[in-house]
N, CA, C and O atoms as a CHARMM CRD file, in Angstrom:
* protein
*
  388
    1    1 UNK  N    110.55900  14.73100  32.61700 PROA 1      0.00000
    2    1 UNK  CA   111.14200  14.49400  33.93200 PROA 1      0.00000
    3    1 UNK  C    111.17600  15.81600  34.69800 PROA 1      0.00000
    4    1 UNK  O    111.44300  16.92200  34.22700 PROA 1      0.00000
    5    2 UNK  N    110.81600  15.47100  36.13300 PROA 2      0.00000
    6    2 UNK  CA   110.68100  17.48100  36.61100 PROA 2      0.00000
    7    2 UNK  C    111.98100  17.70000  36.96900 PROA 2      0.00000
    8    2 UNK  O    112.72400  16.73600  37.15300 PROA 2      0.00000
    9    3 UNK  N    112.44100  19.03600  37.12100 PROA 3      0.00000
   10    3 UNK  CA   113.34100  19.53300  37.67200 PROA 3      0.00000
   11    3 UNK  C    113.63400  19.70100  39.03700 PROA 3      0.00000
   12    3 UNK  O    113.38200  20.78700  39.55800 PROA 3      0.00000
   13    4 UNK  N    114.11500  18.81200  39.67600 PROA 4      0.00000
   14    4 UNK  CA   114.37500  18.61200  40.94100 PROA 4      0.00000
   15    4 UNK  C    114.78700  19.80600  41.81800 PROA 4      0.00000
   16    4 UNK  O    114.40700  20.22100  42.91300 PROA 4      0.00000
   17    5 UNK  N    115.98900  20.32100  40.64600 PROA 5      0.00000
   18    5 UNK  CA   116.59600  21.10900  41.54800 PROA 5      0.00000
   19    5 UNK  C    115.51600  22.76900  42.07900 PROA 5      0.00000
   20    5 UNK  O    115.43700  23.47800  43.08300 PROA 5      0.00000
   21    6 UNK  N    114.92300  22.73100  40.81100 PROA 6      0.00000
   22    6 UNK  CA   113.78800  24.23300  40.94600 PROA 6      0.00000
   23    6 UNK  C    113.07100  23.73300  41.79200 PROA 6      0.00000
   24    6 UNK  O    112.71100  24.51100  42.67500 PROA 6      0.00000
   25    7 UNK  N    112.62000  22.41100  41.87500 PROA 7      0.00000
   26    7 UNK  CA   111.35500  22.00600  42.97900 PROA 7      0.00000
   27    7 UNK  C    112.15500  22.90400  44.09200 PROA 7      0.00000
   28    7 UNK  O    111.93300  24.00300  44.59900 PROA 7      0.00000
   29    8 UNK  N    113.02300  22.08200  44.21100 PROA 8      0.00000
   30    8 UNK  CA   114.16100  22.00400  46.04600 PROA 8      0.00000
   31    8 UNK  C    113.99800  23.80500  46.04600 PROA 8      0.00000
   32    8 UNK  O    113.40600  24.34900  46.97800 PROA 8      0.00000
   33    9 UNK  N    114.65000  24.69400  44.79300 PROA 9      0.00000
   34    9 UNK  CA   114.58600  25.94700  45.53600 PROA 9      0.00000
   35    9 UNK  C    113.15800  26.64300  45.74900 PROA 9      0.00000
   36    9 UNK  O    112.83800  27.46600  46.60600 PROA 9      0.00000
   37   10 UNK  N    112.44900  26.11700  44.79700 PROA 10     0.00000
   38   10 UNK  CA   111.14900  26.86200  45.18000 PROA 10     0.00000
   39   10 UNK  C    110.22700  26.39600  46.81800 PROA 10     0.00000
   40   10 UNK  O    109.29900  27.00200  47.35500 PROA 10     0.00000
   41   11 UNK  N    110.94200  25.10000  47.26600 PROA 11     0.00000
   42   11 UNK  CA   110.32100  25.01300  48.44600 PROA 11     0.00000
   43   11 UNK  C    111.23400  25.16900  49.51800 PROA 11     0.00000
   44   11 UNK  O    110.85200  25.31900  50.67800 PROA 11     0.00000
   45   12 UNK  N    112.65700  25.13400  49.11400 PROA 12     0.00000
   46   12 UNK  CA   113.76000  24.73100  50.97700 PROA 12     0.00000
   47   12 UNK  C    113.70900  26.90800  50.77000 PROA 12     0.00000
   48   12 UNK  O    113.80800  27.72100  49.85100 PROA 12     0.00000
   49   13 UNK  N    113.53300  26.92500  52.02100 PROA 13     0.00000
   50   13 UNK  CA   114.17100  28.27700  52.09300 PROA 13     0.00000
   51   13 UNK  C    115.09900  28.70000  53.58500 PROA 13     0.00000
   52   13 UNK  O    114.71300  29.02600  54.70800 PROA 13     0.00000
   53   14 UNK  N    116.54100  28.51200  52.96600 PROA 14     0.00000
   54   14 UNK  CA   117.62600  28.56100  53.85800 PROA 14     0.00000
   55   14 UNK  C    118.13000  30.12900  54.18600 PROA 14     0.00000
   56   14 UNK  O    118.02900  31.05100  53.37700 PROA 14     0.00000
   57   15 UNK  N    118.57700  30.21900  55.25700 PROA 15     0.00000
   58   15 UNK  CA   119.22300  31.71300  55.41900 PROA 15     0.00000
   59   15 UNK  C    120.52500  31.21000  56.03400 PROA 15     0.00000
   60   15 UNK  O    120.59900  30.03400  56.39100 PROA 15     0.00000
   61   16 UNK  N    121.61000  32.09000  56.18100 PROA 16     0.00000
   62   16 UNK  CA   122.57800  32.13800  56.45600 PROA 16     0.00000
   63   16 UNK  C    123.61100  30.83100  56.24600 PROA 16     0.00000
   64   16 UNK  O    124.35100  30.32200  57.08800 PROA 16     0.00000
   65   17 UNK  N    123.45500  30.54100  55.15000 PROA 17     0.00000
   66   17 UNK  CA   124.56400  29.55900  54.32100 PROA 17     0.00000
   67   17 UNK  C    125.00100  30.41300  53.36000 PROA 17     0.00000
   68   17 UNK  O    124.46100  31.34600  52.76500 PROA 17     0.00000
   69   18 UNK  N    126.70400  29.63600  53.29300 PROA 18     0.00000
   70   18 UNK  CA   127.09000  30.33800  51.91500 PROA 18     0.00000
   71   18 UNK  C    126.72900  29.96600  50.75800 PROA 18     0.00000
   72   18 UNK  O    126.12500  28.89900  50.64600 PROA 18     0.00000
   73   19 UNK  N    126.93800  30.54600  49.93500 PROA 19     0.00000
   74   19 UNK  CA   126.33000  30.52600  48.16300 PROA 19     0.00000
   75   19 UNK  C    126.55100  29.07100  48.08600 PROA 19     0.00000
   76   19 UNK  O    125.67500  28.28800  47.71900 PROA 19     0.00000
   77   20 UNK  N    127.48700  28.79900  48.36500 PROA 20     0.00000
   78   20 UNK  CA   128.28100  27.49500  47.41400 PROA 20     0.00000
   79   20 UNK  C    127.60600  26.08500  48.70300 PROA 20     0.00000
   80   20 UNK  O    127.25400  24.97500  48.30400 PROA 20     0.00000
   81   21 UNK  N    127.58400  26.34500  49.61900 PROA 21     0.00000
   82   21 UNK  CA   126.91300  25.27300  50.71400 PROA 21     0.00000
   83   21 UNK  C    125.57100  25.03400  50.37400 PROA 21     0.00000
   84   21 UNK  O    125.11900  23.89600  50.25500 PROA 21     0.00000
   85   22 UNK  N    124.81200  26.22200  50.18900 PROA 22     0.00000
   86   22 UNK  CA   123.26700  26.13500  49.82500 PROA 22     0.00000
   87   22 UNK  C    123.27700  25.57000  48.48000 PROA 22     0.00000
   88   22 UNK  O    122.28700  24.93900  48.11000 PROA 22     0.00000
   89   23 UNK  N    124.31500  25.72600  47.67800 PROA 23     0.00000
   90   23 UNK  CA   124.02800  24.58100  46.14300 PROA 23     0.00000
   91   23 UNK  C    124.68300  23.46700  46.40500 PROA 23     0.00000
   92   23 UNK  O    124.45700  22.63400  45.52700 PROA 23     0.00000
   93   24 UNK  N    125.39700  23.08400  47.23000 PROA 24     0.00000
   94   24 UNK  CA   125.25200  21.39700  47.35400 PROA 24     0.00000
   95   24 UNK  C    124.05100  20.97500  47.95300 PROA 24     0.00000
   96   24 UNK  O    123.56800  19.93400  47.50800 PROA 24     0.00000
   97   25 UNK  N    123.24200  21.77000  49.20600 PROA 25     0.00000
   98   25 UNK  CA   122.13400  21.14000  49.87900 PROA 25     0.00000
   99   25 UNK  C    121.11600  21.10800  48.55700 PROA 25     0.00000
  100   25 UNK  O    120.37200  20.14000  48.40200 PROA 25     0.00000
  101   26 UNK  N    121.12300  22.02400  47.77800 PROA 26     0.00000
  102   26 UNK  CA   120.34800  22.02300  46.75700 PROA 26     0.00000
  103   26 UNK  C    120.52000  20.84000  45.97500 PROA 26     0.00000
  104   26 UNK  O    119.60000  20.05700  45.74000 PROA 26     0.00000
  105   27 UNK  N    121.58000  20.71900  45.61100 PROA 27     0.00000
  106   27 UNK  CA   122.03200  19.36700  44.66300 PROA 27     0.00000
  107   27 UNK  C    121.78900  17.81000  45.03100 PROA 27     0.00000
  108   27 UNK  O    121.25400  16.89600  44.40400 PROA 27     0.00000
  109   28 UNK  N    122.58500  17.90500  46.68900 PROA 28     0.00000
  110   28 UNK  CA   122.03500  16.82200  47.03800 PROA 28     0.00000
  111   28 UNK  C    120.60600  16.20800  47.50700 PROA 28     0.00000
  112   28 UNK  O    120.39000  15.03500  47.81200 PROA 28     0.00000
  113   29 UNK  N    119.65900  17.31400  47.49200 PROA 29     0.00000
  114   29 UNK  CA   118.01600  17.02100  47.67900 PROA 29     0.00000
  115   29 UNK  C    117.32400  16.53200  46.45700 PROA 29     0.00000
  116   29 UNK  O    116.39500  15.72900  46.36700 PROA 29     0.00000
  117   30 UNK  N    118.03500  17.24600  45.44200 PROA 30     0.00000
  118   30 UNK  CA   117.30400  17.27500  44.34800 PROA 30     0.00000
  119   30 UNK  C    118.08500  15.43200  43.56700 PROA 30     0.00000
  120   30 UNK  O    117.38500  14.88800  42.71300 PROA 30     0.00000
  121   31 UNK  N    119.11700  14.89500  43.87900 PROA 31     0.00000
  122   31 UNK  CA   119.46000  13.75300  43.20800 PROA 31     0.00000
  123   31 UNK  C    118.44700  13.14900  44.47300 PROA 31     0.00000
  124   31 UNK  O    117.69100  12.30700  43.98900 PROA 31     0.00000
  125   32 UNK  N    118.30700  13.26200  45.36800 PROA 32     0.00000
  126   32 UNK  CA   117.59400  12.22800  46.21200 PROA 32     0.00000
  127   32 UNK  C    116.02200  12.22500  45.64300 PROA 32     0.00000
  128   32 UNK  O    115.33100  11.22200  45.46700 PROA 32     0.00000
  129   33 UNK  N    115.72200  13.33100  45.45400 PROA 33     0.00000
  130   33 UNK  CA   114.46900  13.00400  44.53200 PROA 33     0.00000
  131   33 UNK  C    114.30700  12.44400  43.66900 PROA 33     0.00000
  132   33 UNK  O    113.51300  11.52000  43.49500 PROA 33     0.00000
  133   34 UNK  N    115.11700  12.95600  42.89000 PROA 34     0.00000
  134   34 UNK  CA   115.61700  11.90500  41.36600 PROA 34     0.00000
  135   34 UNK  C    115.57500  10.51900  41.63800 PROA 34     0.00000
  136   34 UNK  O    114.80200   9.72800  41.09800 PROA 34     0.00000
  137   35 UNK  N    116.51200  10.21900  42.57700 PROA 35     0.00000
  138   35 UNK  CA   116.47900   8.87100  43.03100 PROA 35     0.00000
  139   35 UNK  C    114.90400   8.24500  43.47500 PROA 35     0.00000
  140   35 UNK  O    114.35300   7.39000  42.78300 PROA 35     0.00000
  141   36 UNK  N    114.42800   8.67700  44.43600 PROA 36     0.00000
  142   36 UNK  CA   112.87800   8.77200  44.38900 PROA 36     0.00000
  143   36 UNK  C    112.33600   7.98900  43.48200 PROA 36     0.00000
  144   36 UNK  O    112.02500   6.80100  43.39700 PROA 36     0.00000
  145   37 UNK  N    112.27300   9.50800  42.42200 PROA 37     0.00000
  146   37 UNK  CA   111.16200   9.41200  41.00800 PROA 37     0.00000
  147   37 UNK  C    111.22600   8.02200  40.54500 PROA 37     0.00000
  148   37 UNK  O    110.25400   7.27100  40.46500 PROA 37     0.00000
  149   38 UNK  N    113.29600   7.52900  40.03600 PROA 38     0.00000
  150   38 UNK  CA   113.29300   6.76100  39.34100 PROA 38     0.00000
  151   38 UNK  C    113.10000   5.68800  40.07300 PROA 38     0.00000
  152   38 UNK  O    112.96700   4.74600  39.29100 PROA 38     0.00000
  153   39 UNK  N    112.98700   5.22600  41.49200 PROA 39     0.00000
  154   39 UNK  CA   112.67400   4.43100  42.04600 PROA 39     0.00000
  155   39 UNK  C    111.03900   3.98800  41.69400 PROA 39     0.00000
  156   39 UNK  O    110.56200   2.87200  41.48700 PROA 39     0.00000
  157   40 UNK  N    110.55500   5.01000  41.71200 PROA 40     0.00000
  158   40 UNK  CA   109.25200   4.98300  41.51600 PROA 40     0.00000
  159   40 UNK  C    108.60500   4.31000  40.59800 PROA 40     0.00000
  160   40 UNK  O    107.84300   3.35100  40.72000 PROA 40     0.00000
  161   41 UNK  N    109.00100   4.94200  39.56600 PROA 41     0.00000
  162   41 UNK  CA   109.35100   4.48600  37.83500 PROA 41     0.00000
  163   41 UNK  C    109.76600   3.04600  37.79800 PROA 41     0.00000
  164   41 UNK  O    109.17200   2.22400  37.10100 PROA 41     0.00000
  165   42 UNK  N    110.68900   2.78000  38.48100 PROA 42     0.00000
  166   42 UNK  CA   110.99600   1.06300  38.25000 PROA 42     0.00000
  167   42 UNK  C    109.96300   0.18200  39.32400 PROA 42     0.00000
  168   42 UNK  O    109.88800  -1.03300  39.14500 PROA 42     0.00000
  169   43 UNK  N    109.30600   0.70800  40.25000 PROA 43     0.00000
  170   43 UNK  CA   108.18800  -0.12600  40.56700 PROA 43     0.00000
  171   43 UNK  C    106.95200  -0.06100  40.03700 PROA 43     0.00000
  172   43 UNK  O    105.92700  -0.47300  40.57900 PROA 43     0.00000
  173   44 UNK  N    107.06000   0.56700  38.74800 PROA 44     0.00000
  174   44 UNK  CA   105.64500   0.59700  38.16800 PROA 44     0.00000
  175   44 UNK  C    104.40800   2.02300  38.00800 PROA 44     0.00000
  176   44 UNK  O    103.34100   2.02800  37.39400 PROA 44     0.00000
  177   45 UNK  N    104.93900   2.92100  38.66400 PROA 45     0.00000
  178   45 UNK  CA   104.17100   3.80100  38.57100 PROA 45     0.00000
  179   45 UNK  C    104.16400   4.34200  37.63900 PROA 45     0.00000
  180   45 UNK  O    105.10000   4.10200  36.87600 PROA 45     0.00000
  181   46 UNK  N    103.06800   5.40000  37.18400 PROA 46     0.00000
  182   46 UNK  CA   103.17100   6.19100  35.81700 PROA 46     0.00000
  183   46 UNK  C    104.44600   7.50700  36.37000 PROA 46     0.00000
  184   46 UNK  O    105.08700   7.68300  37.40600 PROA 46     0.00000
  185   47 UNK  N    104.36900   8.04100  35.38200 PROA 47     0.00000
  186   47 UNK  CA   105.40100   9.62100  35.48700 PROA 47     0.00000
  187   47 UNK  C    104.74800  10.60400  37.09400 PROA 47     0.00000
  188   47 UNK  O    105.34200  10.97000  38.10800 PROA 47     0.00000
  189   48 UNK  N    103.51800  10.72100  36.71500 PROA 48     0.00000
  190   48 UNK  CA   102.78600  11.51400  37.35500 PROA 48     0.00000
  191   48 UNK  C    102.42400  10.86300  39.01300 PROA 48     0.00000
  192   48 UNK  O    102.19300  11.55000  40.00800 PROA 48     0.00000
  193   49 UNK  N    102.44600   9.95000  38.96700 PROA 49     0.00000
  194   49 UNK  CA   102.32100   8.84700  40.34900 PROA 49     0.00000
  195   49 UNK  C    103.96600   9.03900  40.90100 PROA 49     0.00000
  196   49 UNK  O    104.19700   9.18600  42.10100 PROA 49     0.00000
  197   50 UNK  N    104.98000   9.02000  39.94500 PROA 50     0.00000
  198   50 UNK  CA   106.18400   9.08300  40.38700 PROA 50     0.00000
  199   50 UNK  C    106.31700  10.04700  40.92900 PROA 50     0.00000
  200   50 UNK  O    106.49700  10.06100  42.14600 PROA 50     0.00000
  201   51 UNK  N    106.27000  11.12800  40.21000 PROA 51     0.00000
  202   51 UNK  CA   106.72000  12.68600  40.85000 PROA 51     0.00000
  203   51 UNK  C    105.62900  12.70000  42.27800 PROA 51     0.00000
  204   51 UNK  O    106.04500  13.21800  43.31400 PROA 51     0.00000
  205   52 UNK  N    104.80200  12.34200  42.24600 PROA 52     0.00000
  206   52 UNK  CA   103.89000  12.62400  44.12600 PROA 52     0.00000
  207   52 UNK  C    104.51800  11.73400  44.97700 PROA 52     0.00000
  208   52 UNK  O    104.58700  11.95200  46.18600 PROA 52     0.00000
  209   53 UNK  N    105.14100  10.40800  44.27100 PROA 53     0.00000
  210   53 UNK  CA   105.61500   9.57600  45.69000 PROA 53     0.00000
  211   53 UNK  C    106.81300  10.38800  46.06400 PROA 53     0.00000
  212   53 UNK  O    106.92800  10.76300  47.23100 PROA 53     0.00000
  213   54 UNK  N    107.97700  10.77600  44.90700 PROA 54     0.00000
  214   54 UNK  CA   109.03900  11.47000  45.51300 PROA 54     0.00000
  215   54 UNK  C    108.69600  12.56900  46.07600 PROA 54     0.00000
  216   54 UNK  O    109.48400  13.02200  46.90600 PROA 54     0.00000
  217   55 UNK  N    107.77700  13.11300  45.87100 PROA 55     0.00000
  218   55 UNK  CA   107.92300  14.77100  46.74100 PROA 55     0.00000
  219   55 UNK  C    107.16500  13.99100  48.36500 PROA 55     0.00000
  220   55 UNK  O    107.53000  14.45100  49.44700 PROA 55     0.00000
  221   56 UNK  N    106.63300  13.38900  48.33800 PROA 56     0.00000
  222   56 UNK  CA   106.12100  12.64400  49.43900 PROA 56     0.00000
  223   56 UNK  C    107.64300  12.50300  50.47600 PROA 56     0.00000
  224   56 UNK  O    107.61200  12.25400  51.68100 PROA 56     0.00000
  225   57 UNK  N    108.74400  12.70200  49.76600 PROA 57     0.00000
  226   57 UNK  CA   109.74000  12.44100  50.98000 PROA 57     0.00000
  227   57 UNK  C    110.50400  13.22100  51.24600 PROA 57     0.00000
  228   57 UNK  O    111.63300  12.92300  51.63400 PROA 57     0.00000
  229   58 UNK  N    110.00700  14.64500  51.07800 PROA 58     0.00000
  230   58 UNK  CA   109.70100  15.85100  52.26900 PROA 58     0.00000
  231   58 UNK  C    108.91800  16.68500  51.93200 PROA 58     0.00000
  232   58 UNK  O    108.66700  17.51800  51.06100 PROA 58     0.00000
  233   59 UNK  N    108.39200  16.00600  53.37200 PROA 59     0.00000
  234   59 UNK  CA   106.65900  16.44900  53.86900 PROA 59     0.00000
  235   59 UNK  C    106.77800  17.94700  54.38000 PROA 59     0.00000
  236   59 UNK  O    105.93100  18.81400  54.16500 PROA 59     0.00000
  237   60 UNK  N    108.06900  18.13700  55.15500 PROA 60     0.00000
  238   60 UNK  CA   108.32300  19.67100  55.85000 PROA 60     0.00000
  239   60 UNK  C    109.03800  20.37500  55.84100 PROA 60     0.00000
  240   60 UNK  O    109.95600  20.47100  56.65600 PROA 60     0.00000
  241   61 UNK  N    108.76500  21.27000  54.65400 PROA 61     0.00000
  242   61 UNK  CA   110.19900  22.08800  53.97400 PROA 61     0.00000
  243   61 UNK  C    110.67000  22.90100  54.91300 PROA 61     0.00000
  244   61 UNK  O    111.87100  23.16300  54.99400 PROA 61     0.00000
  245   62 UNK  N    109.70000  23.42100  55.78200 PROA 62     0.00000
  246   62 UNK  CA   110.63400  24.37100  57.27300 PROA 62     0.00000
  247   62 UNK  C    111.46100  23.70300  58.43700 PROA 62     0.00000
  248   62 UNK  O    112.44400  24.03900  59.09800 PROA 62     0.00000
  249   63 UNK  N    110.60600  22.58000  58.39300 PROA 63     0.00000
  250   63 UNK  CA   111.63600  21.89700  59.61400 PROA 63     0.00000
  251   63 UNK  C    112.58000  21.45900  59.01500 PROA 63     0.00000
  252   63 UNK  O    113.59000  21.36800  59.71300 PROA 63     0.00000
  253   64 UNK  N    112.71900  21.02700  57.62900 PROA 64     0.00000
  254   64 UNK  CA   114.75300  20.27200  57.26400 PROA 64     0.00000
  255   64 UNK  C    115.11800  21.50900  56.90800 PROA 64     0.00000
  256   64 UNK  O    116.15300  21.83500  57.48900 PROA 64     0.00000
  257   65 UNK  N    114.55900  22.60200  55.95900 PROA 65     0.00000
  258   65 UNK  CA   115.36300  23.92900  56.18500 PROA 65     0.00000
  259   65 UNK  C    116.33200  24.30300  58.17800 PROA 65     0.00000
  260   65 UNK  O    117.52200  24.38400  58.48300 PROA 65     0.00000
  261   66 UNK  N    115.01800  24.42200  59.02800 PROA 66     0.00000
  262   66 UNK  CA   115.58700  24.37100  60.39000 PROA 66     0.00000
  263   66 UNK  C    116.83900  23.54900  60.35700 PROA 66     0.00000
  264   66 UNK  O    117.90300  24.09400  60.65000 PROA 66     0.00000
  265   67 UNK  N    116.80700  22.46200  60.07100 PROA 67     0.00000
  266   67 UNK  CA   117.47700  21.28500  60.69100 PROA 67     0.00000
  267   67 UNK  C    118.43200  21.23500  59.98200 PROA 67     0.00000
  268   67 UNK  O    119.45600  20.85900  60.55300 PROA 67     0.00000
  269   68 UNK  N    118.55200  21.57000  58.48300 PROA 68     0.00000
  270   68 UNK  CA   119.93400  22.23900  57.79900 PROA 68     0.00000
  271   68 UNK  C    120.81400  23.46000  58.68700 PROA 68     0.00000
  272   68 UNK  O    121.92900  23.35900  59.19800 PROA 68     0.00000
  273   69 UNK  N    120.14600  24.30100  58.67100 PROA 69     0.00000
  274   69 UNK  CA   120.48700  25.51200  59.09600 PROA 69     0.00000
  275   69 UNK  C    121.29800  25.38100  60.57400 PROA 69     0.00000
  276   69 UNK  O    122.16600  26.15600  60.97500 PROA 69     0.00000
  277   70 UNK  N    120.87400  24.40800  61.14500 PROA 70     0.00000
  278   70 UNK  CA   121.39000  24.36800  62.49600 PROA 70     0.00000
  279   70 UNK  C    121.65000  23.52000  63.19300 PROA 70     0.00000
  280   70 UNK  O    121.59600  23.44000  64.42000 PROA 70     0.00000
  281   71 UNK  N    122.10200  22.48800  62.06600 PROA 71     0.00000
  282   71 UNK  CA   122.71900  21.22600  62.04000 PROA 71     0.00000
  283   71 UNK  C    124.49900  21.76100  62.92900 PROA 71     0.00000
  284   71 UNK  O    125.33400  22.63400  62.69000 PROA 71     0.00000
  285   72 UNK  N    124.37300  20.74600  63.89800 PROA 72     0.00000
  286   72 UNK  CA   126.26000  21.05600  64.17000 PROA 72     0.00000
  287   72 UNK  C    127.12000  20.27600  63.47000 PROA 72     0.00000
  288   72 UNK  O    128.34200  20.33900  63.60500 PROA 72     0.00000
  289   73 UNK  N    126.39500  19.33900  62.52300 PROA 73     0.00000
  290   73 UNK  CA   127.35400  17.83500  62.18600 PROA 73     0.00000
  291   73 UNK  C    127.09700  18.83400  60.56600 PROA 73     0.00000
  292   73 UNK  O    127.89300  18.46800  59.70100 PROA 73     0.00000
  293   74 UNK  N    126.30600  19.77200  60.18700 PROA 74     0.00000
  294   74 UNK  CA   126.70200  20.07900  58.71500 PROA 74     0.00000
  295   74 UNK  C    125.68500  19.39900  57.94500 PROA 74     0.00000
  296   74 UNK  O    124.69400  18.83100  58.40300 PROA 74     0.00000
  297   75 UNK  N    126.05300  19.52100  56.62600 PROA 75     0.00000
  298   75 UNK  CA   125.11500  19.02300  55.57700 PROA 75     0.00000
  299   75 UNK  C    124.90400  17.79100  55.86000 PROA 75     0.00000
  300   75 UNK  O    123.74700  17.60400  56.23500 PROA 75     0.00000
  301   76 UNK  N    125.84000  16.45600  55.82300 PROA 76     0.00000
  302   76 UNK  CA   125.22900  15.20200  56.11800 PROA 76     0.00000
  303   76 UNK  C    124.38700  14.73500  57.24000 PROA 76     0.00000
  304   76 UNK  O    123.38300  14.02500  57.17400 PROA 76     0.00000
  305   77 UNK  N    124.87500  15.17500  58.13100 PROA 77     0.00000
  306   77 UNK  CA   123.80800  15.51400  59.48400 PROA 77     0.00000
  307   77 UNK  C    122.46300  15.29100  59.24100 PROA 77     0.00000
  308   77 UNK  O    121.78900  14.30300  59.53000 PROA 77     0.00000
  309   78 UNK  N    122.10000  16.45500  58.60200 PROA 78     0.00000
  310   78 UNK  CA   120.35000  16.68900  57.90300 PROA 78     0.00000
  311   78 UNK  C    120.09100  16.04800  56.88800 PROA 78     0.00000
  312   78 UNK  O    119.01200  15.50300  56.65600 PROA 78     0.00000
  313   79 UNK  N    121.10900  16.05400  56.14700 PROA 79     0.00000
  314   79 UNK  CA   120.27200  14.82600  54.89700 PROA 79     0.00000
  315   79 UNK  C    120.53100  13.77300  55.34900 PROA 79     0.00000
  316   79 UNK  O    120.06700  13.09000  54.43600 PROA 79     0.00000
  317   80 UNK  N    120.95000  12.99700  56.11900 PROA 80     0.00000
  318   80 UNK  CA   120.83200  11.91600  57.05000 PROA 80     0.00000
  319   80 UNK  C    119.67400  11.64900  57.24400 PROA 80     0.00000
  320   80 UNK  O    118.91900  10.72900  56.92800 PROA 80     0.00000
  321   81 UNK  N    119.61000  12.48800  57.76100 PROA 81     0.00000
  322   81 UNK  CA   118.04800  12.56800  58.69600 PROA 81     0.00000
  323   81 UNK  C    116.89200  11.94000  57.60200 PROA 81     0.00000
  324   81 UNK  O    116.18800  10.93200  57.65100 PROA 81     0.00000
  325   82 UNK  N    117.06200  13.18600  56.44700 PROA 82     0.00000
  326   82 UNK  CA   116.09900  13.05000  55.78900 PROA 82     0.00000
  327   82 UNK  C    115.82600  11.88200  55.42700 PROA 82     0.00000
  328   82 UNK  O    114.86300  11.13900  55.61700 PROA 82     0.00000
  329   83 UNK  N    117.38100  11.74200  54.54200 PROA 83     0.00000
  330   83 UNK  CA   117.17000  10.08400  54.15900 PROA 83     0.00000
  331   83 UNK  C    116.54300   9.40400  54.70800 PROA 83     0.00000
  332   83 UNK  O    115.44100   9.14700  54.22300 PROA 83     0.00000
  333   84 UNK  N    116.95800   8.75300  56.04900 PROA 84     0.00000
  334   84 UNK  CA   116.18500   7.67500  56.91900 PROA 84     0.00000
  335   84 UNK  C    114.87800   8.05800  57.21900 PROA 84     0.00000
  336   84 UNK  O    114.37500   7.07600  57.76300 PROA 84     0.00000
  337   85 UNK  N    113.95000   9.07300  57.14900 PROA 85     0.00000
  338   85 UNK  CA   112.97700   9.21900  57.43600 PROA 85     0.00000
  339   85 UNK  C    111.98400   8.61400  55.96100 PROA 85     0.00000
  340   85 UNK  O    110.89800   8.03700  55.90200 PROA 85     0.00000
  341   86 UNK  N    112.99200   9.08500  54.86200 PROA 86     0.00000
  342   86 UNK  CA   112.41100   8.76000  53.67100 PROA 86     0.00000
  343   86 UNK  C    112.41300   7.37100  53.51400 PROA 86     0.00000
  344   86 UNK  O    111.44500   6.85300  52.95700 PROA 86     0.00000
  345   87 UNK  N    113.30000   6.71200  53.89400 PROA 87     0.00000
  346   87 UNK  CA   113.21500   4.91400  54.18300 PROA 87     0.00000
  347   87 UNK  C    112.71400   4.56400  54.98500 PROA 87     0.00000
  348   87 UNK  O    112.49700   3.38300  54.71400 PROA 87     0.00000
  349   88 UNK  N    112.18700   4.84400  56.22000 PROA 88     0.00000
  350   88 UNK  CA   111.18500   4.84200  57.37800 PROA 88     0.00000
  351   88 UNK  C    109.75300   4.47900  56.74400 PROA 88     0.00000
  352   88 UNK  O    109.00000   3.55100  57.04100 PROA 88     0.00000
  353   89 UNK  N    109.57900   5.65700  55.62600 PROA 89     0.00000
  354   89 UNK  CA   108.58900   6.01500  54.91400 PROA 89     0.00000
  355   89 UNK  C    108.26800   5.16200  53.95700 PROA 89     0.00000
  356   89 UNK  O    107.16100   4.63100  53.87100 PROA 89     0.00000
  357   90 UNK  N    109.22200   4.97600  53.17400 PROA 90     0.00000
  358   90 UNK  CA   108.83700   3.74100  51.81000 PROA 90     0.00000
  359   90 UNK  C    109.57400   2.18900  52.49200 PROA 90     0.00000
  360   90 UNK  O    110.26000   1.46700  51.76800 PROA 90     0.00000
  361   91 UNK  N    109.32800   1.88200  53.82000 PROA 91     0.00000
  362   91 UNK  CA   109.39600   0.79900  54.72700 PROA 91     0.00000
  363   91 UNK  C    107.62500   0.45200  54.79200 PROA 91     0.00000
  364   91 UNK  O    106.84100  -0.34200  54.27200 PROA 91     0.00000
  365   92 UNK  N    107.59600   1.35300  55.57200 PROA 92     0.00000
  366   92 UNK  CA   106.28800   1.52000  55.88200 PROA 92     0.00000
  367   92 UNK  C    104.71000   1.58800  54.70200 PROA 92     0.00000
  368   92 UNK  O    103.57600   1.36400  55.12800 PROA 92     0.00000
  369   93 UNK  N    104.94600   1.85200  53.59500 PROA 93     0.00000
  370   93 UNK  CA   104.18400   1.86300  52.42900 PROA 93     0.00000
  371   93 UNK  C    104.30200   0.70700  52.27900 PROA 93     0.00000
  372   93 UNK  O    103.27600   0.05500  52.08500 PROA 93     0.00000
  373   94 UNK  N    105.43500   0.11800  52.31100 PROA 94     0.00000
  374   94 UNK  CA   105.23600  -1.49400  51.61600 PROA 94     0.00000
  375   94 UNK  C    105.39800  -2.99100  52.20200 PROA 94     0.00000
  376   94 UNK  O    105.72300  -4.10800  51.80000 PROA 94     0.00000
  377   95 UNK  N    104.86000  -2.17600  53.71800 PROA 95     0.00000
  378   95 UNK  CA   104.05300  -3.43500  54.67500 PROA 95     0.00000
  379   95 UNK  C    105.33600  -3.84200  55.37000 PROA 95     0.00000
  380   95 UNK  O    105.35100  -4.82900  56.10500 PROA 95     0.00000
  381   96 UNK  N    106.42200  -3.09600  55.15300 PROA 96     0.00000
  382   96 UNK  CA   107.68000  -3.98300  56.12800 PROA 96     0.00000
  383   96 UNK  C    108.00600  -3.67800  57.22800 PROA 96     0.00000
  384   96 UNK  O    109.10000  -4.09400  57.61000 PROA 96     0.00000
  385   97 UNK  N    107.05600  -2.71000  58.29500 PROA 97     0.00000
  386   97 UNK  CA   107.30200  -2.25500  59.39100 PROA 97     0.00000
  387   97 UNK  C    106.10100  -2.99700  60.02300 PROA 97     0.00000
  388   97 UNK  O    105.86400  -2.87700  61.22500 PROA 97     0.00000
């Protein structure tokens, strides 16, 4: 199973959050992947098919970094965002848009 959370730091790169804010954004990206994967996993894909659909639901590590960073509503704000874009996304893969 990959490590979500190393994915998230090796690609989000945040500035000016505190220590402890940047490890919840960390935490909460990385269970949403998780969530992802195992979504993935229960519709049938192999391991390796899993891990590409979840990273598939973020496409642009600078713009939700941006959009973290300078969010006025805060962390849920942006992972908001993300979320629904990521359901936008696996809407759209499976013919329901």
């Amino acid at each position: 199973m990959p490590d979500w959370a190393q994915y998230v730091r090796q690609n989000l790169r945040l500035s000016g959050l505190r220590v402890e804010r940047e490890a919840e954004v960390i935490e909460d990206l990385a269970q949403q992947l998780e969530d992802a994967f195992a979504e993935a996993l229960h519709r049938g894909l192999s391991p390796p098919q899993a891990e590409t659909a979840a990273k598939k639901h973020i496409m642009d590590w600078p713009a939700l970094a941006k959009q973290i960073e300078h969010s006025t509503r805060g962390r849920e704000s942006a992972l908001s965002a993300l979320q629904n874009r990521a359901e936008d996304r696996d809407l759209a893969m499976h013919g329901e848009f």
